[in-house]
N, CA and C atoms as an extended XYZ file, in Angstrom:
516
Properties=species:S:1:pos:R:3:atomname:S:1:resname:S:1:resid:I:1 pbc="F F F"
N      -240.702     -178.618       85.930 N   UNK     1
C      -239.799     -177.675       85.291 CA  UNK     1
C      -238.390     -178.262       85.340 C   UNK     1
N      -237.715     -178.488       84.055 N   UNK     2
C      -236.847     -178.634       84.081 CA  UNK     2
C      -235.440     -177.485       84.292 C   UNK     2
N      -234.324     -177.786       84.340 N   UNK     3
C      -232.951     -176.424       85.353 CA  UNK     3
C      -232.082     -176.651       83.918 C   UNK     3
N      -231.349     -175.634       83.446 N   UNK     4
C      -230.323     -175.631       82.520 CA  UNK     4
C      -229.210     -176.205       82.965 C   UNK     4
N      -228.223     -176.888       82.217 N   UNK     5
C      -226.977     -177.221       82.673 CA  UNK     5
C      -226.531     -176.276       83.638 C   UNK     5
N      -225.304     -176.545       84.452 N   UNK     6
C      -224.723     -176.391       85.393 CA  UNK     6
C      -223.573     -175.202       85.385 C   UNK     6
N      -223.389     -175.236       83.989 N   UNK     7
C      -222.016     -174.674       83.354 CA  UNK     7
C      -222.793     -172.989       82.869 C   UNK     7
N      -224.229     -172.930       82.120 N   UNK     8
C      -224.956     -172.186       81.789 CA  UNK     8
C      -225.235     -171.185       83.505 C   UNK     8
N      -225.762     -171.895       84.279 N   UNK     9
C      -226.052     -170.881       85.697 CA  UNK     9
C      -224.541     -171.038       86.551 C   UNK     9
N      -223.622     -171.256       86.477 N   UNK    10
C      -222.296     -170.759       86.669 CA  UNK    10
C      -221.993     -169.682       85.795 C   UNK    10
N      -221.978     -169.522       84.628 N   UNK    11
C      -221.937     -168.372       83.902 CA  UNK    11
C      -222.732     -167.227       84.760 C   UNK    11
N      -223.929     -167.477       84.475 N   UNK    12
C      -224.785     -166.258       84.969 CA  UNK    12
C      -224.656     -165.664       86.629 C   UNK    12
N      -224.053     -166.731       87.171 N   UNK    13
C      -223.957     -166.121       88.442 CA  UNK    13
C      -222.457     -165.975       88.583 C   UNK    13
N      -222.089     -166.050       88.177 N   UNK    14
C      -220.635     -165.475       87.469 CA  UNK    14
C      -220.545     -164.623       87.733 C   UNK    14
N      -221.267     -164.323       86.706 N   UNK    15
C      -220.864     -162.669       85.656 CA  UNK    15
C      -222.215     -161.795       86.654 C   UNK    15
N      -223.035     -162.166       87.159 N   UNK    16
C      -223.685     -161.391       88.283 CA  UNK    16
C      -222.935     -161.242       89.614 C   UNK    16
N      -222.119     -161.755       90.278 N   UNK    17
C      -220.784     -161.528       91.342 CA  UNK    17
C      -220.060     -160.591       91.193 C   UNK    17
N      -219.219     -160.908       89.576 N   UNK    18
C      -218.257     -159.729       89.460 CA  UNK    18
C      -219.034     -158.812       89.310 C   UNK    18
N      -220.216     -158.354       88.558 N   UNK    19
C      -220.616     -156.998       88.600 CA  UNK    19
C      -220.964     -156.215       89.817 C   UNK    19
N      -221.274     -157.350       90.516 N   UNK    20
C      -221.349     -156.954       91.799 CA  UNK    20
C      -220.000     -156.067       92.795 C   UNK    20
N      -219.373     -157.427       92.513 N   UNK    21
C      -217.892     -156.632       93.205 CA  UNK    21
C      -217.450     -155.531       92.598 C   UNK    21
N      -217.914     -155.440       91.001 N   UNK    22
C      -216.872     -154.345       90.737 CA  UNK    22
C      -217.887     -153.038       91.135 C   UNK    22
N      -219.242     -153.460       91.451 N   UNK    23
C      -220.112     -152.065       92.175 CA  UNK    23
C      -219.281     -151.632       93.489 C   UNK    23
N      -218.760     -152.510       94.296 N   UNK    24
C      -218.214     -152.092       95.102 CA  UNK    24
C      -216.714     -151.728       95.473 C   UNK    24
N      -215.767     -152.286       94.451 N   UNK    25
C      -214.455     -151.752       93.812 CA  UNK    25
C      -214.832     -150.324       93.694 C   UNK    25
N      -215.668     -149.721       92.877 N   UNK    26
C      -215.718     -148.931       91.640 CA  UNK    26
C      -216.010     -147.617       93.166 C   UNK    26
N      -217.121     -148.211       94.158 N   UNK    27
C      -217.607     -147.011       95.152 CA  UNK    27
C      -216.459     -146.948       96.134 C   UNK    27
N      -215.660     -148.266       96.440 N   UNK    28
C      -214.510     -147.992       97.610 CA  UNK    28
C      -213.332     -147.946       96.993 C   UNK    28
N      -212.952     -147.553       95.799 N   UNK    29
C      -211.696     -147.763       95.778 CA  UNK    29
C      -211.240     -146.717       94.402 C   UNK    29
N      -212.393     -145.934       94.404 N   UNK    30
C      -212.263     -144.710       93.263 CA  UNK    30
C      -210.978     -143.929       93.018 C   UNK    30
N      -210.567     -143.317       94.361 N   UNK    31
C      -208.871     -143.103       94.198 CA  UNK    31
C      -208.022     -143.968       93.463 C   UNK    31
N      -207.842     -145.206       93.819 N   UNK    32
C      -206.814     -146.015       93.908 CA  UNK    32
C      -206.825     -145.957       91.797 C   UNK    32
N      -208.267     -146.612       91.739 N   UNK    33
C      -208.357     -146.461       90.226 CA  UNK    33
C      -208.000     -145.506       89.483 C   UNK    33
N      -208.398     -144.483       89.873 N   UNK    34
C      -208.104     -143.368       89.382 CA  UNK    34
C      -206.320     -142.957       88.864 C   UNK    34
N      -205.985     -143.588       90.277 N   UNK    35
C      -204.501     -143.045       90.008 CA  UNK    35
C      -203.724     -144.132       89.146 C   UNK    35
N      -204.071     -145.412       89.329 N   UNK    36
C      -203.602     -146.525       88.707 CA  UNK    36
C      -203.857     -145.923       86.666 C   UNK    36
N      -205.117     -145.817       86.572 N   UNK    37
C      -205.496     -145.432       85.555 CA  UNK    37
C      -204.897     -144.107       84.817 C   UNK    37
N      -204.208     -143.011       85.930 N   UNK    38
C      -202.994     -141.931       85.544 CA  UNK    38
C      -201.788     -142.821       85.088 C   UNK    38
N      -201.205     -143.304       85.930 N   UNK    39
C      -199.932     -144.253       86.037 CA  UNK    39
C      -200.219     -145.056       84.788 C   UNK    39
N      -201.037     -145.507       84.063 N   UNK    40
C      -200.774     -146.558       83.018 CA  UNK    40
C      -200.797     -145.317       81.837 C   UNK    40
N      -201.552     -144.392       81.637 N   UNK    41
C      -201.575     -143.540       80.792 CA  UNK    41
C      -200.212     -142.789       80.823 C   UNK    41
N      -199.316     -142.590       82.025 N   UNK    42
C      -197.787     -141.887       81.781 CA  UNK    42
C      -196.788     -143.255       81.385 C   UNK    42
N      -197.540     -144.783       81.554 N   UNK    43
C      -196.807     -145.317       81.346 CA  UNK    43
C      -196.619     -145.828       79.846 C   UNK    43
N      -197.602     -145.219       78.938 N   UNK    44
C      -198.146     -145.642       77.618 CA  UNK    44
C      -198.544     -144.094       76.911 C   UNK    44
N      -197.748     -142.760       77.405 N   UNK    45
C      -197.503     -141.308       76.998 CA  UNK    45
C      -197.539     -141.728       75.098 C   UNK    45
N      -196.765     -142.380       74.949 N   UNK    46
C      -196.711     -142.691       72.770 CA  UNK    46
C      -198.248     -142.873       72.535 C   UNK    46
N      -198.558     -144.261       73.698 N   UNK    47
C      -200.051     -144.450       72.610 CA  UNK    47
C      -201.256     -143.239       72.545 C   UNK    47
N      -201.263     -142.841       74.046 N   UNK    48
C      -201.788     -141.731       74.068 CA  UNK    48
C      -202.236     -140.082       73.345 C   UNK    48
N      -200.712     -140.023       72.976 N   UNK    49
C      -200.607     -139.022       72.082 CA  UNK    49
C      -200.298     -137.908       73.089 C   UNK    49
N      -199.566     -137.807       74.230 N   UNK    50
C      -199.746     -137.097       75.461 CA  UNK    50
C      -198.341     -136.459       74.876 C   UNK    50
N      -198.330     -134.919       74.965 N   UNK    51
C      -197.391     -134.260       73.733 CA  UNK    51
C      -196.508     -133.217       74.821 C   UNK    51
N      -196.681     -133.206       76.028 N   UNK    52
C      -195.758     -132.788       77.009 CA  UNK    52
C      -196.081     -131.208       77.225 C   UNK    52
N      -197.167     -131.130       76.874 N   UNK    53
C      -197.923     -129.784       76.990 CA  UNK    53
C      -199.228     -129.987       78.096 C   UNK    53
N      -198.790     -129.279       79.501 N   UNK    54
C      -199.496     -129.531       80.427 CA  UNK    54
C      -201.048     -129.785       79.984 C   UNK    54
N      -201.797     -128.419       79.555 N   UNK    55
C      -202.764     -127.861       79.388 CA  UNK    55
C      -203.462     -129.142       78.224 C   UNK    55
N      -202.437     -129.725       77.306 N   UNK    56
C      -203.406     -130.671       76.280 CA  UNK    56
C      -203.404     -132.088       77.077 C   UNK    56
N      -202.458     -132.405       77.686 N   UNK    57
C      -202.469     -133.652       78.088 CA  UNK    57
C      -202.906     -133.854       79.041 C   UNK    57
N      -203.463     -132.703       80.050 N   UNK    58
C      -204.591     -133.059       81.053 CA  UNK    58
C      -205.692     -133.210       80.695 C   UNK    58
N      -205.985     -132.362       79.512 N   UNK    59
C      -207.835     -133.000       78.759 CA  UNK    59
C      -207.193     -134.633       78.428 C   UNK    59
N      -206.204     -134.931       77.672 N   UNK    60
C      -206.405     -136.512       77.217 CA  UNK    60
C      -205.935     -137.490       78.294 C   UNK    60
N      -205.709     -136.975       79.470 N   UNK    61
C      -205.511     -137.700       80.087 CA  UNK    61
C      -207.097     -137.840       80.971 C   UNK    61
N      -207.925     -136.622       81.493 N   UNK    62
C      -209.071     -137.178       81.483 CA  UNK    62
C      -210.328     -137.393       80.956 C   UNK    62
N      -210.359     -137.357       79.637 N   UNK    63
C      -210.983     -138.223       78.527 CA  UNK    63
C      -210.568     -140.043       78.942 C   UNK    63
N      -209.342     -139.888       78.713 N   UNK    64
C      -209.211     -141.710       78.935 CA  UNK    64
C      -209.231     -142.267       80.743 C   UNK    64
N      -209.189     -141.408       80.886 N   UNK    65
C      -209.390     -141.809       82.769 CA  UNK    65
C      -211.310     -142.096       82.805 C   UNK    65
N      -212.164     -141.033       81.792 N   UNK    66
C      -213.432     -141.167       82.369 CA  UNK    66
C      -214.043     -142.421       81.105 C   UNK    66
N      -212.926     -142.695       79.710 N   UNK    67
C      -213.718     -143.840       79.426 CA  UNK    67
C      -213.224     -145.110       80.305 C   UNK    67
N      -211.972     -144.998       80.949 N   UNK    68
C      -211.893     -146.206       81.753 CA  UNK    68
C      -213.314     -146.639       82.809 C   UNK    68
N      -213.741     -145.382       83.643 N   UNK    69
C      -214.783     -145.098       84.579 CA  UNK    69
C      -215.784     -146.068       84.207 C   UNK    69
N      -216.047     -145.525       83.169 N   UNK    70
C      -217.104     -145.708       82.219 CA  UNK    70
C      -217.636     -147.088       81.731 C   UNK    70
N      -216.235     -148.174       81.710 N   UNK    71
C      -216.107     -149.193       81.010 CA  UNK    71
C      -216.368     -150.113       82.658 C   UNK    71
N      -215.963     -149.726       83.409 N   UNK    72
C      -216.048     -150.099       84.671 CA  UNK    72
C      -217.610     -150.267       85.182 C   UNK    72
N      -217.888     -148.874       84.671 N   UNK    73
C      -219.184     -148.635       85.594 CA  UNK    73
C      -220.327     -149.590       84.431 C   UNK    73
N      -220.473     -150.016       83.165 N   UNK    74
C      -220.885     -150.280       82.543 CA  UNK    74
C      -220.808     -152.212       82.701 C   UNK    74
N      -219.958     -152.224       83.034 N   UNK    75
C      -219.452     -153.726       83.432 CA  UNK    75
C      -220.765     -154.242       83.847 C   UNK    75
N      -220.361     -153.126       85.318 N   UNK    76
C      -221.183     -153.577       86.946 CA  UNK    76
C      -222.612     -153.201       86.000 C   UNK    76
N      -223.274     -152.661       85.579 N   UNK    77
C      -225.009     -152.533       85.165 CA  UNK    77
C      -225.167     -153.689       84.230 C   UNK    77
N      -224.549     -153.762       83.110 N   UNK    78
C      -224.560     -154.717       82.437 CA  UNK    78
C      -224.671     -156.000       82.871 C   UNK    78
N      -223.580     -156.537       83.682 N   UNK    79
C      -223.665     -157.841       84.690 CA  UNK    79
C      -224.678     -158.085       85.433 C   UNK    79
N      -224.935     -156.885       86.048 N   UNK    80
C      -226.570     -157.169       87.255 CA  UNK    80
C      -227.537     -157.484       86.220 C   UNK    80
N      -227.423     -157.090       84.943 N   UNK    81
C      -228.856     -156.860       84.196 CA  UNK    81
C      -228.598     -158.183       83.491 C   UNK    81
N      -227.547     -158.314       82.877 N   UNK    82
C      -227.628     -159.672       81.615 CA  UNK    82
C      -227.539     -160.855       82.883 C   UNK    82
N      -226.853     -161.016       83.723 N   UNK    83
C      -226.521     -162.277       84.256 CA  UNK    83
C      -228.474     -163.145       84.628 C   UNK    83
N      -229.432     -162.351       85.289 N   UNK    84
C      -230.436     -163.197       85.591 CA  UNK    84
C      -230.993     -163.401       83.995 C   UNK    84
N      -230.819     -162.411       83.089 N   UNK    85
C      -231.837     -162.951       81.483 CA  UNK    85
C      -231.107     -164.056       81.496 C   UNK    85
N      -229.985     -163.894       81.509 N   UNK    86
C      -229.041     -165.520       81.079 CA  UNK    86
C      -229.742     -166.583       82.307 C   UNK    86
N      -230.239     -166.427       83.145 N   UNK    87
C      -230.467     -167.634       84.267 CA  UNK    87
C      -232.110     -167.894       83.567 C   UNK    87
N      -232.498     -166.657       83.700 N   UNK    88
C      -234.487     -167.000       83.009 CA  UNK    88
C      -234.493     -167.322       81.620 C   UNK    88
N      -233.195     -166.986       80.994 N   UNK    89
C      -233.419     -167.613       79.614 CA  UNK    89
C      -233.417     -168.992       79.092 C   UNK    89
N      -232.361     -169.184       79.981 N   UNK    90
C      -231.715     -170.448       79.972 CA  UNK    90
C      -232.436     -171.829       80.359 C   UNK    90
N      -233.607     -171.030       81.826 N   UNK    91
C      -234.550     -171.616       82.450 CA  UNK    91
C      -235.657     -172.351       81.362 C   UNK    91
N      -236.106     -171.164       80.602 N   UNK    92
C      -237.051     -171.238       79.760 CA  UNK    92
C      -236.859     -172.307       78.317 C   UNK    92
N      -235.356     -172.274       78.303 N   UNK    93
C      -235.018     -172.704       76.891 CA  UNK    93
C      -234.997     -174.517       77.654 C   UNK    93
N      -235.302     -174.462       78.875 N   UNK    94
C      -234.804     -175.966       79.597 CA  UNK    94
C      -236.188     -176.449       79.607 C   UNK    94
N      -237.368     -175.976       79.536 N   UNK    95
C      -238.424     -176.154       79.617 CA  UNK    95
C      -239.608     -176.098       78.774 C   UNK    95
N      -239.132     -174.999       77.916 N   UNK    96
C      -240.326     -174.955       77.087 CA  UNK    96
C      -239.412     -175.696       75.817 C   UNK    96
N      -238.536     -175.503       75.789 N   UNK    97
C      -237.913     -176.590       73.990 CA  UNK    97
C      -237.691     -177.721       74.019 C   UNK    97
N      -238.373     -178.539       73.186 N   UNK    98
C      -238.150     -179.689       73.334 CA  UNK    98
C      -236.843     -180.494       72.478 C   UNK    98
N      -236.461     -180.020       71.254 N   UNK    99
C      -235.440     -180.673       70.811 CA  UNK    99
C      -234.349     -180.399       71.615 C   UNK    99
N      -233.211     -181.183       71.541 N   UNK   100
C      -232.109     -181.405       72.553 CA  UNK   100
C      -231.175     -180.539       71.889 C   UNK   100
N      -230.929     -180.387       70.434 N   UNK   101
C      -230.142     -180.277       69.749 CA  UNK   101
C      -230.250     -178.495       69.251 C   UNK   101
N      -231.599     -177.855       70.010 N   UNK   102
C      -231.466     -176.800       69.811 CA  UNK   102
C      -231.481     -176.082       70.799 C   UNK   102
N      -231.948     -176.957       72.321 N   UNK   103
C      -231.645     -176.589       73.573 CA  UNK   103
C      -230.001     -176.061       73.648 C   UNK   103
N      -229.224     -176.969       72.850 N   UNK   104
C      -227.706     -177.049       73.146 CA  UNK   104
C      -227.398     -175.888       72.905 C   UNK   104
N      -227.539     -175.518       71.198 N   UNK   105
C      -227.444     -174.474       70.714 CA  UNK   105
C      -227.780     -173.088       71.370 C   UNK   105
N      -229.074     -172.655       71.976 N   UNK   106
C      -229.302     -171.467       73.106 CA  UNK   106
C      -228.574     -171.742       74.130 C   UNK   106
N      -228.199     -172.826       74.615 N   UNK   107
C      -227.258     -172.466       75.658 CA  UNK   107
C      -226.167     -172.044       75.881 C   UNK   107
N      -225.682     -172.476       74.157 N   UNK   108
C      -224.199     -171.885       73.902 CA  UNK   108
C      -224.290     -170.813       74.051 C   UNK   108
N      -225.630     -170.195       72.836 N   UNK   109
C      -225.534     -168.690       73.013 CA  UNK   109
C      -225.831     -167.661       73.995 C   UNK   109
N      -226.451     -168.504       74.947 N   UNK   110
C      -226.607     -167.543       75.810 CA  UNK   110
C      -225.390     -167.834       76.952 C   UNK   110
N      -224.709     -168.634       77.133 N   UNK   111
C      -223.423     -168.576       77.956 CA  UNK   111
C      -222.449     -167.589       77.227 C   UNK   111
N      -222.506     -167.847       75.791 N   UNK   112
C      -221.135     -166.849       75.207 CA  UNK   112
C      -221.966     -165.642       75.238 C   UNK   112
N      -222.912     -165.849       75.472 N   UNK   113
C      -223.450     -164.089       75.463 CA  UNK   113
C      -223.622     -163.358       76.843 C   UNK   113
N      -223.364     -164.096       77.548 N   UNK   114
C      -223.772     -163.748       79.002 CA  UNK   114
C      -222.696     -163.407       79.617 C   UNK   114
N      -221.489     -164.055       78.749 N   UNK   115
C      -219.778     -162.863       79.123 CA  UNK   115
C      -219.843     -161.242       78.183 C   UNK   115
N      -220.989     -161.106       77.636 N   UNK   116
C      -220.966     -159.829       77.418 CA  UNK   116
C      -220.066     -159.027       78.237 C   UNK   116
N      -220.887     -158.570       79.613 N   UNK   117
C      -220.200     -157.499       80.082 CA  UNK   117
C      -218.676     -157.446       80.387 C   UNK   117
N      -217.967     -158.270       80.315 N   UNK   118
C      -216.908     -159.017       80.513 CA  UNK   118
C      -216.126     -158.056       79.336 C   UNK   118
N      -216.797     -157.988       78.452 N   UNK   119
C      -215.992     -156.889       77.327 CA  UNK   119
C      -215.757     -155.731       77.792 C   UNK   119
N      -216.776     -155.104       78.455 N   UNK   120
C      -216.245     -154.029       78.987 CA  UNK   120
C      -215.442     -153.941       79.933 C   UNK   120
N      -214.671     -154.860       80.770 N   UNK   121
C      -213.248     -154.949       81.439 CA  UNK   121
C      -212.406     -154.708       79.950 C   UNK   121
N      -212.471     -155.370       79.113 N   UNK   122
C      -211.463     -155.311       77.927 CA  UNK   122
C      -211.316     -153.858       77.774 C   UNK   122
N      -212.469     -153.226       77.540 N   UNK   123
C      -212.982     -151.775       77.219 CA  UNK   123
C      -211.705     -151.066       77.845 C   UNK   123
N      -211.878     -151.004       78.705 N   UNK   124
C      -211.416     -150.336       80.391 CA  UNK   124
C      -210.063     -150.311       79.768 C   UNK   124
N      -209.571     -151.748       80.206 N   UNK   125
C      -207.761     -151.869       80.081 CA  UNK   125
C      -207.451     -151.497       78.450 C   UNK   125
N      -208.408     -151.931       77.379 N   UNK   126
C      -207.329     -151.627       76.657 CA  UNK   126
C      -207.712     -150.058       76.188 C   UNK   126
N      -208.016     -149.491       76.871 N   UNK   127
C      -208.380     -148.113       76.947 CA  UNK   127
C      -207.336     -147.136       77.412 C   UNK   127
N      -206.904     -147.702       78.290 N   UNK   128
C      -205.476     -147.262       79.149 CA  UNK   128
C      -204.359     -148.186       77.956 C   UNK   128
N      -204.353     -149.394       77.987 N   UNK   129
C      -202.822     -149.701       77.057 CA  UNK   129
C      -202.513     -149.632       76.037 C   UNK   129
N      -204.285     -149.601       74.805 N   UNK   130
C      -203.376     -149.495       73.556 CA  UNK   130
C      -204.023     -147.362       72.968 C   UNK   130
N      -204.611     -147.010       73.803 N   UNK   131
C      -204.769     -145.893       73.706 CA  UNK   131
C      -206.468     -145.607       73.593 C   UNK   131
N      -206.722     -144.389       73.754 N   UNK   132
C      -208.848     -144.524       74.130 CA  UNK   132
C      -209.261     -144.691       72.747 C   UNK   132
N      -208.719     -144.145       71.480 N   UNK   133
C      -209.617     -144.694       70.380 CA  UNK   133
C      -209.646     -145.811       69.924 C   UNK   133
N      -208.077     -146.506       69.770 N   UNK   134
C      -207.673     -147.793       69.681 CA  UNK   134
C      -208.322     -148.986       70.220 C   UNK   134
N      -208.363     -148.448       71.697 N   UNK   135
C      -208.804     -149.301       72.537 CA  UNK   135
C      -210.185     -149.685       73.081 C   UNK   135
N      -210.991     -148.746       72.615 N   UNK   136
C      -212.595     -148.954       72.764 CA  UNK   136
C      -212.727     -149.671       71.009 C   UNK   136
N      -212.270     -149.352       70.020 N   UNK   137
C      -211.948     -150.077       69.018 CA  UNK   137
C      -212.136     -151.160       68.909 C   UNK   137
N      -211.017     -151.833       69.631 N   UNK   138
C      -210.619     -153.179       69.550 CA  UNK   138
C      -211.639     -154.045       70.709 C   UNK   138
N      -212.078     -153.489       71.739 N   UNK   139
C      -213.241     -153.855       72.639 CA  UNK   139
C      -214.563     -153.786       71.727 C   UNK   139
N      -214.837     -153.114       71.342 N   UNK   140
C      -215.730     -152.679       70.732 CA  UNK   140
C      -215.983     -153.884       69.283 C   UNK   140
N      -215.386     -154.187       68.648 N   UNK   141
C      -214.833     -154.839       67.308 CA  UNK   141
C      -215.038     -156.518       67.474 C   UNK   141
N      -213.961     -156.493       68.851 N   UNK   142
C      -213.872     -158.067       68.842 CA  UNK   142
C      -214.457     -158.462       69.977 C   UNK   142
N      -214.882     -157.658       71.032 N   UNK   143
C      -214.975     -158.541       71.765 CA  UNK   143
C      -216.911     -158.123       72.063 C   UNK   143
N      -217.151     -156.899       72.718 N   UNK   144
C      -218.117     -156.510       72.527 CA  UNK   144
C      -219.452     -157.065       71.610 C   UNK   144
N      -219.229     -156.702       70.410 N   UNK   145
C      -219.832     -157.373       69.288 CA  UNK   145
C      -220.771     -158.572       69.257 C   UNK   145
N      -219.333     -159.588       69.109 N   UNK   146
C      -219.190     -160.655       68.884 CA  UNK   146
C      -220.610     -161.473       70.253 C   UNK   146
N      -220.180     -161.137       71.725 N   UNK   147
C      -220.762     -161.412       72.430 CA  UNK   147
C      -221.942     -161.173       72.506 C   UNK   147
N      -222.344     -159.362       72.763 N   UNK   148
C      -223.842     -159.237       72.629 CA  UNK   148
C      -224.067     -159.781       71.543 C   UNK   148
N      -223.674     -159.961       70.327 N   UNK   149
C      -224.828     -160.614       68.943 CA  UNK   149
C      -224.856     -162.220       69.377 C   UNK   149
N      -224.143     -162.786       70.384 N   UNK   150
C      -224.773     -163.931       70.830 CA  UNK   150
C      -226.106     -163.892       71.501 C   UNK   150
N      -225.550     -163.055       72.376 N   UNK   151
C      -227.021     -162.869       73.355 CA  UNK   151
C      -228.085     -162.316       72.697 C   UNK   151
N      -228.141     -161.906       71.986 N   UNK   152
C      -229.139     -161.403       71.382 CA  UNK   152
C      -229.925     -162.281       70.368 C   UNK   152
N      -228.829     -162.928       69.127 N   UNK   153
C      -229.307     -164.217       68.700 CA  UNK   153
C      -230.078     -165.325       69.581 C   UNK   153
N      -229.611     -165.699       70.714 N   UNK   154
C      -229.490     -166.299       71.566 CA  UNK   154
C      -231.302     -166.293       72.004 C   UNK   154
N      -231.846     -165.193       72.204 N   UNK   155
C      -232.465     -164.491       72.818 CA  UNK   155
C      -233.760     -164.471       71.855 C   UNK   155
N      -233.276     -164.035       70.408 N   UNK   156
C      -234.345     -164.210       69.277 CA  UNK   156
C      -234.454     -165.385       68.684 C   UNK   156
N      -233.940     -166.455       68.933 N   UNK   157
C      -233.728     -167.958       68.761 CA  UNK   157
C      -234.853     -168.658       69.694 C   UNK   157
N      -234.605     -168.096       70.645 N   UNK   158
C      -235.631     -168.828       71.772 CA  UNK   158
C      -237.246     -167.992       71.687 C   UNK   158
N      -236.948     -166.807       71.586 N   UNK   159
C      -238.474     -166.349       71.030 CA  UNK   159
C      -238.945     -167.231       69.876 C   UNK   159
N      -238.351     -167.553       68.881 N   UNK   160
C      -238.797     -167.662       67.883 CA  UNK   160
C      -239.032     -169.423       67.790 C   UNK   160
N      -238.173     -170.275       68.615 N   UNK   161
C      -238.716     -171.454       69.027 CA  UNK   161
C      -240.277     -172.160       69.833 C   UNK   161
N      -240.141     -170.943       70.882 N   UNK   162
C      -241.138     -170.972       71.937 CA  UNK   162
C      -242.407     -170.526       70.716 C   UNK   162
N      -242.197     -169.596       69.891 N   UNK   163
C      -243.929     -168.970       69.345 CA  UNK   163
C      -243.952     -170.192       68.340 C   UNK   163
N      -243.088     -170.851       67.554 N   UNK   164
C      -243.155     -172.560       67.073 CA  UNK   164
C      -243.931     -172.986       67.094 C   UNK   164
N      -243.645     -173.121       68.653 N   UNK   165
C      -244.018     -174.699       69.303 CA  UNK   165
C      -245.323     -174.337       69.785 C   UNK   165
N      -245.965     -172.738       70.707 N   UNK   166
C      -247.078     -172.579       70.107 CA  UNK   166
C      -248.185     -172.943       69.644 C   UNK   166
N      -247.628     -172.803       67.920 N   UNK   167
C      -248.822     -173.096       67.167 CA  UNK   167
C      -249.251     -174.373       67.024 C   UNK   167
N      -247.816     -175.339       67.388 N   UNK   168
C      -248.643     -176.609       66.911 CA  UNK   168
C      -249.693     -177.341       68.281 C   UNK   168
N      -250.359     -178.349       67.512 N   UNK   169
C      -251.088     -178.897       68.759 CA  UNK   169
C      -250.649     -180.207       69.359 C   UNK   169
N      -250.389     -180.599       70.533 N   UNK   170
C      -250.104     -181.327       71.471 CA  UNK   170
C      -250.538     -182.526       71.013 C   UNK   170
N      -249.727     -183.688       70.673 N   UNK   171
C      -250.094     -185.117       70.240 CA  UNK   171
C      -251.238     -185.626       70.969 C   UNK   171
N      -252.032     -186.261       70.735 N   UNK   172
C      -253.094     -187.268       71.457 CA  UNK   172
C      -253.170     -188.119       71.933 C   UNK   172
């Protein structure tokens, strides 16, 4: 059995660490976020739309406090879950494919896809700075997207190599 590049399982155990840490950010340090996540929302009151009316700007203030949560808590599942497909994918694409030139190619995609969850930090912050619709928007749009449809390409690329190779029969 051959091992994927070096750069491919640095990714994946990467992005399986931070989700990790941020499981444990997210359980020890819920206050701190919380309030940080008030403080950027009084500090960004325009983008918000926060109109100086107690009663409305405590719903929008926690609407965007629980998609921050959210973007957080989504990180950490996402990371535990994509980071090993990215290590067994990567494994598989090292072993069962034989051209070099399309090995390369799944590895790209599954490294740029394996910062998936990584969007949802984007999620989070620009949720708080450029405002919650704006800002799941623009996570959502550019960064989100872009990534899972790697991994996913990534993912149906290598299915569709492996059932290939398959059918044909083994030289003599």
């Amino acid at each position: 059995m051959r091992r994927p590049p070096l750069a491919v399982v640095f990714v994946a155990v990467l992005i399986i660490a931070l989700g990790e840490t941020a499981g444990a950010v997210m359980s020890q340090l819920r206050p701190q976020l919380d309030t940080y996540a008030r403080a950027r929302i009084a500090a960004n009151a325009q983008v918000h739309g926060l109109a100086g009316s107690a009663e409305y700007d405590s719903e929008v203030i926690a609407r965007t406090v629980y998609v921050t949560e959210a973007g957080l808590s989504f990180f950490h599942t996402h990371a535990q879950g994509l980071g090993p497909v990215v290590l067994f994918a990567s494994t598989l694409a090292a072993t069962a494919v034989r051209r070099r030139r399309a090995r390369t190619v799944l590895y790209v995609l599954l490294s740029v896809g394996g910062l998936f969850p990584a969007g949802y930090l984007v999620y989070s912050l620009a949720a708080l700075e450029l405002g919650r619709e704006s800002g799941v928007e623009l996570a959502e749009r550019y960064v989100l997207t872009p990534l899972g449809g790697a991994a996913i390409v990534g993912l149906l690329l290598l299915a569709a190599l492996i059932a290939a190779g398959r059918g044909r029969r083994p030289a003599a």
